[in-house]
KOLMAR-846117 format. One record per residue: x, y, z of N, C-alpha, C in turn. Coordinates in steps of 0.2 Angstrom, whole numbers, plus 5000, padded with zeros to 4 digits. Example, Ala and Ser with C-alpha at 12.3 -4.5 7.8 and 13.67 -1.06 7.14 Angstrom:
((5066, 4972, 5039), (5062, 4978, 5039), (5066, 4984, 5039));
((5064, 4989, 5035), (5068, 4995, 5036), (5064, 5000, 5039));
end
This chain:
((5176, 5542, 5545), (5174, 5536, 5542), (5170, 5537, 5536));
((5172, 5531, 5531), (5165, 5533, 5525), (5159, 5530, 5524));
((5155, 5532, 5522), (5147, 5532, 5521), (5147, 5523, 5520));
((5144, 5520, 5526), (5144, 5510, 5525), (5136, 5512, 5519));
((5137, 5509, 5512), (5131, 5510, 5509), (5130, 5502, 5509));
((5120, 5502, 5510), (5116, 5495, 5510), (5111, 5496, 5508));
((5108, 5492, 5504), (5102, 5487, 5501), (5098, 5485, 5505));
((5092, 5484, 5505), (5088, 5481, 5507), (5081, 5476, 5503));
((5083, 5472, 5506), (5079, 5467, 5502), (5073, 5463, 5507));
((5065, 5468, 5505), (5059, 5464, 5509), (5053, 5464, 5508));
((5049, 5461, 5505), (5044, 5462, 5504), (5038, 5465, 5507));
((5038, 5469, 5510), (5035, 5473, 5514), (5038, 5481, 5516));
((5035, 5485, 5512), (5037, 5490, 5512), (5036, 5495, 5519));
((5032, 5491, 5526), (5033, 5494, 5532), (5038, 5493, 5537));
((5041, 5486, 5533), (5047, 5483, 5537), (5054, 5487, 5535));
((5054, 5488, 5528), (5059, 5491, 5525), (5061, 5499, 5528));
((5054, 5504, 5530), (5055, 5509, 5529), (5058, 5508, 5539));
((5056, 5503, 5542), (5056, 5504, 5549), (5065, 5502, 5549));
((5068, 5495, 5545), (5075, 5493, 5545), (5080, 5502, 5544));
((5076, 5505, 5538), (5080, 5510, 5534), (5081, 5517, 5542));
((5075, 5517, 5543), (5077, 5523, 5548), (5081, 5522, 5555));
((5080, 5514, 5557), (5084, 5511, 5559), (5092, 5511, 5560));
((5095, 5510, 5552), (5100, 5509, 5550), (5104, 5517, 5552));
((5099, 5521, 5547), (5102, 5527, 5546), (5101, 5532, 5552));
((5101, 5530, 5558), (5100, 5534, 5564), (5106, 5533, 5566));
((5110, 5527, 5564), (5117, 5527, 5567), (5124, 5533, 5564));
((5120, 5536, 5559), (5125, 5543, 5556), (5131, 5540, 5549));
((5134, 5536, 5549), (5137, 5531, 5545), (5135, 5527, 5539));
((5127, 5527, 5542), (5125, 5520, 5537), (5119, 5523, 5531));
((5119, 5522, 5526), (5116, 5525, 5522), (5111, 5520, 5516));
((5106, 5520, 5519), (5101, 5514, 5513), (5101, 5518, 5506));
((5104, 5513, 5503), (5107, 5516, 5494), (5099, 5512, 5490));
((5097, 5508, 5493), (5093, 5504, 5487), (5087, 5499, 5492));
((5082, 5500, 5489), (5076, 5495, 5494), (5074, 5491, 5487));
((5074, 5483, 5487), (5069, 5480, 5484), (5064, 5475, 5487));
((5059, 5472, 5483), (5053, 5468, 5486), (5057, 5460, 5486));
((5060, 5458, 5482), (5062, 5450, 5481), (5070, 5450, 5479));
((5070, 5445, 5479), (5078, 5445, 5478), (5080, 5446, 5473));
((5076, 5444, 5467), (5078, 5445, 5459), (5081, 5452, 5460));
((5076, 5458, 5461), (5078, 5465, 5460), (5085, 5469, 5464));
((5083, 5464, 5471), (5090, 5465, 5478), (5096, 5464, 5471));
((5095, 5459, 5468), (5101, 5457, 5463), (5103, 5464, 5459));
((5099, 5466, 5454), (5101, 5470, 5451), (5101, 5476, 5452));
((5100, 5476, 5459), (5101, 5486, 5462), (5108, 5483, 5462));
((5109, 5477, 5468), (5119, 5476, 5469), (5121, 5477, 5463));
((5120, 5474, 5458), (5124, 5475, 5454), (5125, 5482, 5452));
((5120, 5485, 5451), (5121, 5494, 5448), (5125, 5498, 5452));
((5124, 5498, 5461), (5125, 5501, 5465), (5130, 5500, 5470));
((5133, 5492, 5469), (5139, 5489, 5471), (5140, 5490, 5480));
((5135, 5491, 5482), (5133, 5492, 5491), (5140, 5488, 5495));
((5141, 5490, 5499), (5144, 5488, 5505), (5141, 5481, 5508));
((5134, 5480, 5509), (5130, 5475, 5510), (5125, 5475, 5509));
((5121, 5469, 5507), (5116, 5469, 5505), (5111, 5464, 5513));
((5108, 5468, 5513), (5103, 5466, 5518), (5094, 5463, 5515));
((5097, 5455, 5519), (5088, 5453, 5515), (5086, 5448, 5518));
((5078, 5448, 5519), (5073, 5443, 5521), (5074, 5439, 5518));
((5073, 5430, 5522), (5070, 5425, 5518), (5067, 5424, 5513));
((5060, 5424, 5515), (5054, 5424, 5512), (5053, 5429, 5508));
((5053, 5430, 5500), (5054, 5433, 5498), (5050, 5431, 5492));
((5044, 5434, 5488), (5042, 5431, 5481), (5049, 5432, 5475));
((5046, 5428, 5470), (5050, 5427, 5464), (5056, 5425, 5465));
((5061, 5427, 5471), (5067, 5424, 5473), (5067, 5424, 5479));
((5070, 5421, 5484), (5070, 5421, 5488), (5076, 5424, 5493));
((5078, 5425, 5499), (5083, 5429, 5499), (5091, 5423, 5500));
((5089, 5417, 5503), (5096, 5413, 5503), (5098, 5412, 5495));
((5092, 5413, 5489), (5096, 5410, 5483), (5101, 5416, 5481));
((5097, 5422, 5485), (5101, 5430, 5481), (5105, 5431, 5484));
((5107, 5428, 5488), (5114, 5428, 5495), (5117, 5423, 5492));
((5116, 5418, 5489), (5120, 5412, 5485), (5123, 5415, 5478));
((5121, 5421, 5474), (5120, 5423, 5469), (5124, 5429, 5469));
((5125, 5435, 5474), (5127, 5441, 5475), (5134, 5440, 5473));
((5140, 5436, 5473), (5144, 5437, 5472), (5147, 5438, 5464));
((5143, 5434, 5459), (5144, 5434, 5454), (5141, 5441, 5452));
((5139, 5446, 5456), (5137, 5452, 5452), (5138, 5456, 5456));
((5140, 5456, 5462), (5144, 5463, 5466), (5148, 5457, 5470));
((5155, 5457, 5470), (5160, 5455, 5471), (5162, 5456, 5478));
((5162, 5462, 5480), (5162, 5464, 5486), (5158, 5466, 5492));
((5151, 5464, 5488), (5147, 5464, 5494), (5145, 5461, 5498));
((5143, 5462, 5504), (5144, 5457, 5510), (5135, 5456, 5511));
((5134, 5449, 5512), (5127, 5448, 5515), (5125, 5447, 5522));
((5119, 5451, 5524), (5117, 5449, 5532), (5111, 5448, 5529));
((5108, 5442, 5531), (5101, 5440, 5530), (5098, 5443, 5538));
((5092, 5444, 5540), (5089, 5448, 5544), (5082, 5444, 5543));
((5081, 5440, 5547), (5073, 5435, 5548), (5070, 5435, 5554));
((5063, 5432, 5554), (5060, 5431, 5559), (5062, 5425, 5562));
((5066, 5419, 5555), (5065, 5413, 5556), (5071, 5413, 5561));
((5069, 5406, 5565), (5075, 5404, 5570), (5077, 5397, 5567));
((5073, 5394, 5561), (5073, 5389, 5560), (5080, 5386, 5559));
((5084, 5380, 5562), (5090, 5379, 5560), (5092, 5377, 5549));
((5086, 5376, 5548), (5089, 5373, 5543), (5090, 5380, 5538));
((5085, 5384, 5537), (5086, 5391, 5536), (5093, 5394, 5537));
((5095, 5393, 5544), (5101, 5397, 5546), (5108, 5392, 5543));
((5108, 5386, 5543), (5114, 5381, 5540), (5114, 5385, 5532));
((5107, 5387, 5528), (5107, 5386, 5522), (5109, 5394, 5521));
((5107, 5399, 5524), (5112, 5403, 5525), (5118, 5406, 5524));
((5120, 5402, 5529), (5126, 5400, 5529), (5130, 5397, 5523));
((5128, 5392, 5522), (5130, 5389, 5516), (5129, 5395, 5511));
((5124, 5400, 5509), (5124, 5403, 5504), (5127, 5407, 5504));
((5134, 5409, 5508), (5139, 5415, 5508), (5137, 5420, 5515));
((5132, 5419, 5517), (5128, 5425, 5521), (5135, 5425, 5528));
((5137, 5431, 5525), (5142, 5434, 5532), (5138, 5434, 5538));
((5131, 5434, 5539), (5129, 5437, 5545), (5120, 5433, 5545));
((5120, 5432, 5551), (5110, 5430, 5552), (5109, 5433, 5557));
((5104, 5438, 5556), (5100, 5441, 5564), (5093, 5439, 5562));
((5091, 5440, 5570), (5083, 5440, 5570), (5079, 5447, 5570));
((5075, 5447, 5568), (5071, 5454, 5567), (5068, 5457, 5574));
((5068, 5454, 5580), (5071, 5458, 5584), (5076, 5460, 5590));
((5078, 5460, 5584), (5087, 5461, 5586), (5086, 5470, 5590));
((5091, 5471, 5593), (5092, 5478, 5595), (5096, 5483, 5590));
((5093, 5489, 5591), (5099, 5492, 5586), (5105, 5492, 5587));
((5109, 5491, 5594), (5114, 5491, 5597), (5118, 5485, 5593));
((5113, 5479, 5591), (5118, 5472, 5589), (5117, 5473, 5582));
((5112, 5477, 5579), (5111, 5477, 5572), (5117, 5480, 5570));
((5118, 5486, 5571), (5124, 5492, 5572), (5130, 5488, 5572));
((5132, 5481, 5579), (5137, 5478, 5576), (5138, 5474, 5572));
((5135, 5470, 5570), (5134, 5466, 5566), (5136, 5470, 5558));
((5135, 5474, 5557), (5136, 5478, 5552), (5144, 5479, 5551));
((5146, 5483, 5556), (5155, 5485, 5557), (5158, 5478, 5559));
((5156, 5473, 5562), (5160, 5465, 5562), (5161, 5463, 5555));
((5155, 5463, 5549), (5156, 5462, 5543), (5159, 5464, 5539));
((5159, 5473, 5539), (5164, 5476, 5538), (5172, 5475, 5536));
((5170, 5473, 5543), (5179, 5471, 5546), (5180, 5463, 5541));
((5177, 5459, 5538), (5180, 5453, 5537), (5176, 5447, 5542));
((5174, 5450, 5547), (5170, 5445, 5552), (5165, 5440, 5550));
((5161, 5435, 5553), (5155, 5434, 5553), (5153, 5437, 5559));
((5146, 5437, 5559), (5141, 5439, 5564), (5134, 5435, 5565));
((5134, 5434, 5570), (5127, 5430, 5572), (5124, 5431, 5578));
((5119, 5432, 5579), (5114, 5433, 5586), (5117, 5427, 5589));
((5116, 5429, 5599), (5118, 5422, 5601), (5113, 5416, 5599));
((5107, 5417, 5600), (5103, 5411, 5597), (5105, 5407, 5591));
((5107, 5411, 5587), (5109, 5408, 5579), (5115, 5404, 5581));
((5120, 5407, 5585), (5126, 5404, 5588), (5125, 5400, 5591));
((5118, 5398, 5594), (5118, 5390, 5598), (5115, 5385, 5594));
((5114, 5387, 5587), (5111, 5383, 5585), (5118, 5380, 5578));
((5119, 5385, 5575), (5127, 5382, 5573), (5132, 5378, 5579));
((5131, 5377, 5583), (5135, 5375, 5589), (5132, 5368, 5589));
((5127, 5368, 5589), (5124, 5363, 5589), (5124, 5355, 5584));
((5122, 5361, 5577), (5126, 5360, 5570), (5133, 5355, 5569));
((5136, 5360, 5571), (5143, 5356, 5573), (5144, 5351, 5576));
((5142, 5351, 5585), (5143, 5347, 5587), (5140, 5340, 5585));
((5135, 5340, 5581), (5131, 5336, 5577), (5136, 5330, 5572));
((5137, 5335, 5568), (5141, 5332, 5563), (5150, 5331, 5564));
((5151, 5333, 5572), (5158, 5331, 5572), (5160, 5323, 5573));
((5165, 5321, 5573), (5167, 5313, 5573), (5165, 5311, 5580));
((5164, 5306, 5580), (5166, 5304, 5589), (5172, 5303, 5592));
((5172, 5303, 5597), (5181, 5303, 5598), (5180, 5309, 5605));
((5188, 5307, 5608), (5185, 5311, 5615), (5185, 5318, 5614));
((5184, 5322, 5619), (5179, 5328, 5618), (5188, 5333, 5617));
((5194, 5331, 5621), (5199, 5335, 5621), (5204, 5331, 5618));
((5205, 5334, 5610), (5211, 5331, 5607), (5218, 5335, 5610));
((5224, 5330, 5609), (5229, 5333, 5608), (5230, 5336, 5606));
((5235, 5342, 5607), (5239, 5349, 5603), (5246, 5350, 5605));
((5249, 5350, 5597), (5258, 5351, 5601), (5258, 5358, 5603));
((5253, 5362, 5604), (5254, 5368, 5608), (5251, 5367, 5614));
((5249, 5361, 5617), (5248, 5360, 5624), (5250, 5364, 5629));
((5247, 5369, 5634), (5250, 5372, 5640), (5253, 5379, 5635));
((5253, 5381, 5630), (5254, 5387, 5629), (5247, 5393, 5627));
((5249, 5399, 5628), (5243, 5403, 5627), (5245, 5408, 5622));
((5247, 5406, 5617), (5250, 5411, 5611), (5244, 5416, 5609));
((5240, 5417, 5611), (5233, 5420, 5610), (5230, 5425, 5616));
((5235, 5424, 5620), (5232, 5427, 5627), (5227, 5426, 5629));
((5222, 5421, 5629), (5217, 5420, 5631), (5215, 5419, 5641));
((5211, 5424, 5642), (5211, 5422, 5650), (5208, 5419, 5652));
((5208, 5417, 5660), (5205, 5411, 5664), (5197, 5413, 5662));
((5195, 5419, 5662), (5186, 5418, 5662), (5185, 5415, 5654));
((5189, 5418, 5649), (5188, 5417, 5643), (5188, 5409, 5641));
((5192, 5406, 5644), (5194, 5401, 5646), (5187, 5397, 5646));
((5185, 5399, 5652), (5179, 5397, 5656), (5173, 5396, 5651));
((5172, 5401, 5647), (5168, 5402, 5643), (5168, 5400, 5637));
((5175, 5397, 5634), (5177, 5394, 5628), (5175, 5385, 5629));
((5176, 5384, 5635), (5173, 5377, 5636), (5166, 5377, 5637));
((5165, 5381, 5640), (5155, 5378, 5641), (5153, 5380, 5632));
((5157, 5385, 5629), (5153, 5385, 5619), (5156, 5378, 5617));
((5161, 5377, 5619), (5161, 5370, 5616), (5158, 5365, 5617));
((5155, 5364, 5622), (5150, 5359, 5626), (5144, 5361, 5624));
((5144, 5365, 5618), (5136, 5368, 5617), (5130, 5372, 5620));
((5135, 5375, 5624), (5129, 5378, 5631), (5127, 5387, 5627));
((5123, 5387, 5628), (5117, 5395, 5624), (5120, 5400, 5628));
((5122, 5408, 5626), (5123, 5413, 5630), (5119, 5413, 5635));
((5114, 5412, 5638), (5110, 5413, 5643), (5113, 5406, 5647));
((5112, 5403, 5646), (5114, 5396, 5648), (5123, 5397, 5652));
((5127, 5401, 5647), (5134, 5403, 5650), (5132, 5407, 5656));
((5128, 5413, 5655), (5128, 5420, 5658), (5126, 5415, 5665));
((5119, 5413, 5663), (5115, 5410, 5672), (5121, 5407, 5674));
((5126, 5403, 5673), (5132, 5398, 5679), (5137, 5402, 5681));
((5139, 5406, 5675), (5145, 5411, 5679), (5140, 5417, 5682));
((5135, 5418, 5682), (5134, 5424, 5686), (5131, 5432, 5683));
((5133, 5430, 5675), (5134, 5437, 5672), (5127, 5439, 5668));
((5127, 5445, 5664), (5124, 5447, 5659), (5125, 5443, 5655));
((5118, 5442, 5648), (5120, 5439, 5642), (5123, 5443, 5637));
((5122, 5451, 5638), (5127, 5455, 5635), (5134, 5454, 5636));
((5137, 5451, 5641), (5144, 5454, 5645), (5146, 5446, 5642));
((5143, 5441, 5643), (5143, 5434, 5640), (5146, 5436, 5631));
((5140, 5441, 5627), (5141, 5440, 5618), (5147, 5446, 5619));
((5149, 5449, 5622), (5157, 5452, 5622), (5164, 5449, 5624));
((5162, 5444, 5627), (5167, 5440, 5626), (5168, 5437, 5622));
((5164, 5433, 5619), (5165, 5430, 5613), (5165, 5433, 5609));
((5163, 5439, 5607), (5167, 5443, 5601), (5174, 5445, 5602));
((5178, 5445, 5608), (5184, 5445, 5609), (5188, 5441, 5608));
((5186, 5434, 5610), (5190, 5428, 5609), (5189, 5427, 5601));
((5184, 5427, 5600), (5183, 5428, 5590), (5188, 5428, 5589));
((5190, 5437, 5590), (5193, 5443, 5587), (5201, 5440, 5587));
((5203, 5436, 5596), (5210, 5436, 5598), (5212, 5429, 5596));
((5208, 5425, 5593), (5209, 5418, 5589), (5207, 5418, 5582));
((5206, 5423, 5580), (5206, 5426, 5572), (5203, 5421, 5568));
((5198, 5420, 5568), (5191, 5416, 5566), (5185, 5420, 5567));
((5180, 5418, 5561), (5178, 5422, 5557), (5169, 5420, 5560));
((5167, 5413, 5562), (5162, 5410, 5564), (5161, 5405, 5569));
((5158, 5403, 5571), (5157, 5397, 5577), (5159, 5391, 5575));
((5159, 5390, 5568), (5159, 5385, 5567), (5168, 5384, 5565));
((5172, 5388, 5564), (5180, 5390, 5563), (5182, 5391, 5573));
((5177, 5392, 5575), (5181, 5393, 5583), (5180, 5387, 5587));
((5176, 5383, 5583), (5174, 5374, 5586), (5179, 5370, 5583));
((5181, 5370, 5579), (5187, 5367, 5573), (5195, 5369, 5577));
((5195, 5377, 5578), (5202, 5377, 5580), (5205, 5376, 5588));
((5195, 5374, 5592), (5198, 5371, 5600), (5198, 5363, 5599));
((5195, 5361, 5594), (5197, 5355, 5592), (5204, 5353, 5590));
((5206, 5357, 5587), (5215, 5357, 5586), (5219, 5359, 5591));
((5218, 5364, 5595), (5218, 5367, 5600), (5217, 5366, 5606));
((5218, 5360, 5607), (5212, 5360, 5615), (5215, 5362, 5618));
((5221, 5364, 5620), (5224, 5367, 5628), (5221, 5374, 5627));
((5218, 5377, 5626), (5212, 5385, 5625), (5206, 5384, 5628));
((5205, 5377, 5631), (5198, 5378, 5636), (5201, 5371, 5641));
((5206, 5370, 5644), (5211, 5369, 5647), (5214, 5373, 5652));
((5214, 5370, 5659), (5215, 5376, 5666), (5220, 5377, 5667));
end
């Protein structure tokens, strides 16, 4: 596999030097460029054209959602993970909004940071389950009123191969319930919980929480027994 090269964008050079060692212990991933604020994050991507650029919020001179809103117009193919402390939903909506393939929290594991990386990669979104219950949230917010299971002239098929437990799990995200919140009712880890939903992601070919709540809405026979 070739060298995943990354950016990193944080004003704090003890945060930076701990993300980079971090990154680079995984053998694959290579930190090509550190800045303090977004403005510079911008003009390293541009020069160094990175696989992803990786950036803090809170950022002086720019911030890091405007330079997540901004990266495409000067590295075309780089992918953004924003990495904050904040849990804040309007942060993570505006994230979102600003192109960001990906939000984690800063104490994230290296295990999910590592995925998070190769999901984006791949064309994916990626979100820590907390940010995932807060998009879910999001949604169910602004969805219409109306009963909770629409029709689908795929009713009673599973062209997706989705199983009973997946099943299980795809109604209670619907219904806005938090990885931990799924994990306590069926019995399981919250690890074993965020692998199944990257499966079903993966076997319903959507990209984010917010594309996998739209297509059981089209879909409802997918969280149907």
């Amino acid at each position: 596999m070739s060298t995943i090269t990354v950016i990193l964008a944080d004003d704090h050079v003890i945060v930076r030097n701990g993300i980079k060692i971090l990154l680079e212990s995984d053998g694959d991933i290579k930190v090509i460029g550190e800045a303090s604020n977004g403005a510079e994050a911008l003009e390293i991507a541009e020069r160094l054209q990175p696989d992803i650029m990786i950036s803090d919020i809170k950022m002086p001179v720019m911030n890091g959602i405007e330079a997540t809103a901004r990266l495409k117009s000067v590295a075309p193919n780089t992918k953004a993970l924003i990495l904050s402390m904040h849990e804040d939903e309007e942060y993570i909506i505006k994230s979102v909004e600003s192109g960001a393939s990906g939000y984690l929290l800063k104490d994230t594991t290296k295990e999910e940071f590592s995925k998070a990386i190769y999901a984006i990669l791949d064309g994916q979104k990626y979100f820590s389950g907390d940010i995932s219950n807060i998009l879910v949230n999001n949604y169910l917010n602004m969805r219409e009123s109306g009963p909770l299971f629409k029709s689908s002239p795929l009713s009673g098929q599973n062209d997706y191969h989705i199983t009973k437990r997946e099943r299980q799990i795809l109604r209670l995200v619907y219904e806005g319930h938090s990885n931990k919140s799924i994990a306590e009712e069926l019995g399981k880890s919250v690890r074993t919980i965020e692998t199944h939903r990257f499966n079903i992601m993966k076997k319903l070919e959507v990209g984010n929480i917010t594309e996998l709540l739209r297509k059981i809405d089209h879909e409802a026979y997918l969280i149907q027994d």
